[in-house]
C-alpha positions in Angstrom: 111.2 -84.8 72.8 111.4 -84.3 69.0 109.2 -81.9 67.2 107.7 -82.0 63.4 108.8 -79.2 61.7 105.8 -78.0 61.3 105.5 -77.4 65.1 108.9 -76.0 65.2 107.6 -73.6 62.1 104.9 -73.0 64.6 106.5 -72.2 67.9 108.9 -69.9 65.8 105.4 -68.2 64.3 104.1 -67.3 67.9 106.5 -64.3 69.3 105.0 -60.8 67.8 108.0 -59.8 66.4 106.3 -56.0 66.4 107.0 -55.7 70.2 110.1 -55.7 71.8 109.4 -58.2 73.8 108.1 -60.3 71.0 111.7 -60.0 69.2 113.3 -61.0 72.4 111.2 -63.7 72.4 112.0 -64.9 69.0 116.0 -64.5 69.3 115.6 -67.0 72.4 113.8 -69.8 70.5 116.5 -69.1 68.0 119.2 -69.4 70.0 117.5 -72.6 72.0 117.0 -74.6 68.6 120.1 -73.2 67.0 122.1 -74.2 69.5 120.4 -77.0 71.4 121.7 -75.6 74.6 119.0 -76.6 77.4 116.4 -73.7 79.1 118.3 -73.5 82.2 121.3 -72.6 80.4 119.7 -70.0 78.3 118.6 -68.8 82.0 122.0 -68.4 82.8 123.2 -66.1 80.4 123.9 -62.5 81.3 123.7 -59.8 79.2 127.0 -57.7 78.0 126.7 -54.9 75.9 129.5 -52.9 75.1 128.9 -49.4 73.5 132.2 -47.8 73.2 
């Protein structure tokens, strides 16, 4: 499936990036069309944060 970019411009435009949540959201599109790594693999990856 290709997208216009104006449909990407879109799908990027929907998470409200006032909510956590929202930003979440966003940083997964991001990574999914940054990347081009598939949904199921994006599924997969587990959180490691680190505050030392």
């Amino acid at each position: 499936m290709i997208l216009e970019h104006a449909e990407i411009t879109k799908i990027m435009a929907a998470p409200d990036m006032r909510t956590p949540a929202g930003y979440r959201n966003r940083i997964i599109l991001e990574i999914l069309y940054d990347t081009g790594i598939r949904a199921a693999e994006m599924a997969a990856v587990k959180p490691v944060i680190s505050i030392s």
